[in-house]
Every structure is written in C-alpha cells, then in structure tokens.
C-alpha positions in Angstrom: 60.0 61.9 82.9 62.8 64.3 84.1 64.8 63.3 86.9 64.3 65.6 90.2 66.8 68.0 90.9 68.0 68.9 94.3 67.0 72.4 95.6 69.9 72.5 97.7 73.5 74.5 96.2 76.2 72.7 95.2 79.8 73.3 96.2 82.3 74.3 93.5 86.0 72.4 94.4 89.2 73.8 92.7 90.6 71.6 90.2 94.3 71.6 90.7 95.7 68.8 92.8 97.9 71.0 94.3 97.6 71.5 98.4 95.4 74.6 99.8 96.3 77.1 102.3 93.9 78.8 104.6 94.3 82.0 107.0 94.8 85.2 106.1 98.4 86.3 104.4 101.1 87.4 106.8 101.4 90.8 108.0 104.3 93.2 108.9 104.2 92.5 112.5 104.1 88.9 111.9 107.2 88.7 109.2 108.9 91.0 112.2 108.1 88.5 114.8 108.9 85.7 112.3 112.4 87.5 111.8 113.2 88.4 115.9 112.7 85.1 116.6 114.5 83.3 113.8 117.6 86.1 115.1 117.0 84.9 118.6 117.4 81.0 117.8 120.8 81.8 115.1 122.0 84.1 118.2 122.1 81.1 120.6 123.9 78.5 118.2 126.3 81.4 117.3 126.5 81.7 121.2 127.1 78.5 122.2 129.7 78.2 119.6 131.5 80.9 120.5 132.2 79.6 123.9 132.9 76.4 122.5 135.9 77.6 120.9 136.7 79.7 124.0 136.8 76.7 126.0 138.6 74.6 123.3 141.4 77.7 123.0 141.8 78.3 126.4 142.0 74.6 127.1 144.4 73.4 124.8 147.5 74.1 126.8 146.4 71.2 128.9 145.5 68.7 126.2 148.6 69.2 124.7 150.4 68.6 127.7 148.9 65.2 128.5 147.0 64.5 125.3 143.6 64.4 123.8 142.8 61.4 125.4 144.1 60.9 128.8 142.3 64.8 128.9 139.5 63.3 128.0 139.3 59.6 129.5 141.1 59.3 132.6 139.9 59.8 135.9 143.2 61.5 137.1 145.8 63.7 135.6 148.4 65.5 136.5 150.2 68.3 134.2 153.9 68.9 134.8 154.2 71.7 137.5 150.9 71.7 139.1 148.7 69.8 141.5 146.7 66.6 141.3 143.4 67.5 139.0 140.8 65.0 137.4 140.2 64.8 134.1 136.7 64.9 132.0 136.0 61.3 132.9 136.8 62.0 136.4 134.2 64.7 136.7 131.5 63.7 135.0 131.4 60.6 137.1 131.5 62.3 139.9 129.3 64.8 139.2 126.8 62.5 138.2 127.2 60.3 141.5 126.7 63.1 144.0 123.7 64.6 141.8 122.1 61.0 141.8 123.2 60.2 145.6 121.6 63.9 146.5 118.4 63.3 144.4 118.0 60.2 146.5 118.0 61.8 149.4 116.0 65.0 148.6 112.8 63.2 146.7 111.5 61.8 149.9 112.1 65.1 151.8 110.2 67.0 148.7 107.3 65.0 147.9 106.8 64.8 151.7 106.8 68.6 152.0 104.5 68.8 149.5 101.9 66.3 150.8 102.1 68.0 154.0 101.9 71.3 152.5 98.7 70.3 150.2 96.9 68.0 153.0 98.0 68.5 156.3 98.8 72.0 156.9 96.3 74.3 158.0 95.0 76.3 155.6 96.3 79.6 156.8 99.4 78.0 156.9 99.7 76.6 153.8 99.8 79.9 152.0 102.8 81.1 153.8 104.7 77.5 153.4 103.9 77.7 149.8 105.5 80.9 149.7 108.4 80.3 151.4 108.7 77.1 149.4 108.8 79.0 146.2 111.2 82.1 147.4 113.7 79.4 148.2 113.0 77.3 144.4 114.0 80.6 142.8 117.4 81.7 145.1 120.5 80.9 142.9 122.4 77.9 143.2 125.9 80.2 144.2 123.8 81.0 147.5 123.3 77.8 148.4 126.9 76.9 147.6 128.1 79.6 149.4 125.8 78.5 152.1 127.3 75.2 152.1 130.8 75.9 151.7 130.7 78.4 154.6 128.5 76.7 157.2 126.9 73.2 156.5 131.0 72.0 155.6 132.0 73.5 158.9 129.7 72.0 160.9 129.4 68.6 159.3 133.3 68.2 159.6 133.3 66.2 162.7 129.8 64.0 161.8 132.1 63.2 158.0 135.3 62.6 159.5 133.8 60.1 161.9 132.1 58.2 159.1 134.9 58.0 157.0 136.9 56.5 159.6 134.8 54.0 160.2 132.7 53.6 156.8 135.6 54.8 154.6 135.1 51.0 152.9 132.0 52.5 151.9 133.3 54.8 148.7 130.8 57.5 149.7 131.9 58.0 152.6 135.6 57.9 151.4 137.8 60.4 151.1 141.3 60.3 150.3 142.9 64.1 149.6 142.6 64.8 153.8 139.9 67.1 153.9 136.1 65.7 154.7 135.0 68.6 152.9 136.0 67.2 149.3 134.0 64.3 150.4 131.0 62.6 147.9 128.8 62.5 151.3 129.8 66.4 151.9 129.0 67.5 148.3 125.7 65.0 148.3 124.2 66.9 151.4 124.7 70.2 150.0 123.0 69.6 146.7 120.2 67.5 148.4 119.9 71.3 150.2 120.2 72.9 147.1 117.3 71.3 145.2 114.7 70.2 147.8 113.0 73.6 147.0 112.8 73.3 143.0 111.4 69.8 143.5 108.9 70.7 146.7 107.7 73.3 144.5 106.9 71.7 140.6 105.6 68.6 143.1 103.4 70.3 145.4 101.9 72.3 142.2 101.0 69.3 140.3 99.1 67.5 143.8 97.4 70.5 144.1 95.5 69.5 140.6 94.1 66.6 141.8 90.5 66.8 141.3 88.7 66.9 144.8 85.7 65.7 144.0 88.0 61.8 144.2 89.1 63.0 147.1 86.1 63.9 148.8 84.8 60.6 147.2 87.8 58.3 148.8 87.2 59.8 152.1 83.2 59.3 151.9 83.6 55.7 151.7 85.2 55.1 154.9 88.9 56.0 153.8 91.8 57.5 155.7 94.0 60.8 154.5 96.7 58.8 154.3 94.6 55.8 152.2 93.4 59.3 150.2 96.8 60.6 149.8 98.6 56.7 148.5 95.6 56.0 146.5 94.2 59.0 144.4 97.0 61.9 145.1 100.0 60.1 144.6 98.8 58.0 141.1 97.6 61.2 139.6 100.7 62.9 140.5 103.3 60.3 139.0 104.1 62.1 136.0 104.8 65.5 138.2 106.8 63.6 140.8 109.0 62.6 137.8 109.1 66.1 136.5 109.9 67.5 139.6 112.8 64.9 140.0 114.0 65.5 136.8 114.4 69.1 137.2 115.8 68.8 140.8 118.4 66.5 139.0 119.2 69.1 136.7 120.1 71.9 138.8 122.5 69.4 140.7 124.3 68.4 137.5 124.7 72.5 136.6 
C-alpha cells in the first residue's frame, strides 16, 4: 500500500550554511545618505580634535610655567606675574558644587511648576504658562548670565554679604576674594534661574502622559488631587523627573 502524500507544497531551503540577507539592495540615495552621514560623524571627531590641540597649544605657556600637574591638580595656582587663578581641580570642583547646590534648589521649584501647570491651572491658562515655560527653556544660557551678572548680583549683594558674615562658617555661604558676587550661594541662585525652565518643561511634558483614565479612576474612589497627583502622577513620571533633572544639571555644568 503506498504511503499518502501531502497535497500541500513544500518549501525549498538553500543549502549553504552561510547567513541570509533580506531587503532590497541599496540605492544611490541611500549609499549618499550612508556617505553624508559617515562625513558628518568623521567631521565632529576631526572637530573636537582640533580644538583639543587648540586648547592644549594655547595652554601650554601656563603648564610650563607651574607644571603639568599642579595645572592639573591643585586647587590654586598662581603664575609669576599675574593674579590668583584656580587650577583644573579647582574648577571642576566648583563647578560641580554650584551645579549640584542649584539643581537642589530648582527641582522643587520645577516639578512644582509643572504640577501646577498640568492640574491646577485653568485650562485657558495653562496654554499660555506652557508657552511661556517653553520660550524661556529655549533662551541661551549667556542671557541668563547676563541677566544675573547685571541685576540678580546687584540686588542680592546686601542679602549675600549679610549671610556670609554671619554663616561664613558655612562654606557656601563663604567667600574669601571680597566680593559677594564670586560667592558659591551667588553663582548657585543664578544657575537654579538658569535651568528651572529646561527642567519645568521635559517635566511637565512627561506628567502630561499620564493616562487619565487612572486619574479619573483615583478621583472616583473618593481621592483628593493632591492623593491623585502623589499616587498616580508622580510614580509614572519618575523616570521624566530624572530626565528632566539630568538635563537641568547639564546646562549648569556647560
């Protein structure tokens, strides 16, 4: 008796062990797009080489002058002939301390604005704050800087001066070259300024995804906007929060 056969087509399979490719070949635009794009990425190495060895040119007058590694490691150095400066070490500490001290100080403010902004405004409102919000998340840091050197600095003088004299045990509130404006607690108010936008902005537009539906939910079983806001908003928002925080720090370390 002959065995059945199947009346349904069998698949033929190559029989090299070799790997298969599918898609269509390349065409011209991509191999042109393939090519501006590898230029792009060789242009910005070549580019941030060459201003390596700009920096490292016009720079080495000073290292040879106090050596590689009091240039490099000391908080304070001073070259024969010209005022007090700090080193490397000097100011990257202190750059990172008053970025950190202003991130402190403007995470609260932002993710406040934004919960406001997203919950509490009224809803004519909140187009106009989110607008604002955003025009001020794109100005350039220099305005703000020029902002702060020119007006916040004047009119903080007094409030720093007092501190310092009597929390200058406090080293942010210290400040030892005679001016309050080359203060830590000067610097750490202008940044906080500076990047409360950039963080009220990412934050707010990450809340803003939460899905309403668990909102609407919360509040049907008896809960508060505030109980809403800490319980649903604020865990689904973590990871933007942290984004937002991130890139606030980042414009205050630039």
């Amino acid at each position: 008796m002959a065995a059945p056969t199947s009346s349904y087509p069998t698949a033929s399979y190559p029989s090299s062990d070799g790997p298969r490719t599918f898609g269509a070949a390349r065409t011209r635009g991509d191999r042109v797009f393939r090519g501006m794009t590898s230029g792009a990425g060789i242009f910005v190495f070549v580019l941030i080489g060459s201003i390596a060895v700009f920096l490292i040119i016009n720079g080495w007058p000073a290292i040879q002058k106090v050596g590689l590694g009091d240039f490099l490691f000391t908080t304070r150095w001073q070259p024969v002939g010209l005022q007090p400066h700090y080193g490397v070490a000097g100011l990257l500490y202190y750059t990172t301390l008053i970025s950190l001290l202003a991130l402190v100080v403007a995470v609260p403010i932002s993710l406040s604005t934004a919960i406001v902004i997203n919950e509490y405004a009224p809803r004519r409102l909140r187009s106009i704050l989110t607008g604002l919000v955003d025009l001020l998340a794109a100005f350039p840091s220099i305005i703000f800087g020029l902002w702060g050197l020119f007006y916040v600095m004047p009119e903080l003088n007094g409030t720093a001066n007092w501190i310092s004299s009597h929390l200058g045990f406090i080293p942010v509130f210290e400040h030892d070259t005679g001016l309050s404006t080359n203060s830590i607690f000067m610097g750490m108010w202008v940044l906080a300024v500076m990047i409360v936008p950039i963080c009220t902005s990412v934050v707010r537009e990450v809340l803003s995804q939460v899905p309403r539906d668990q909102c609407e939910a919360a509040l049907g079983l008896g809960g508060t906007r505030w109980g809403m806001v800490r319980n649903v908003i604020l865990p689904f928002g973590r990871s933007g929060i942290i984004g937002g925080s991130m890139l606030g720090l980042g414009r205050a370390l630039g």
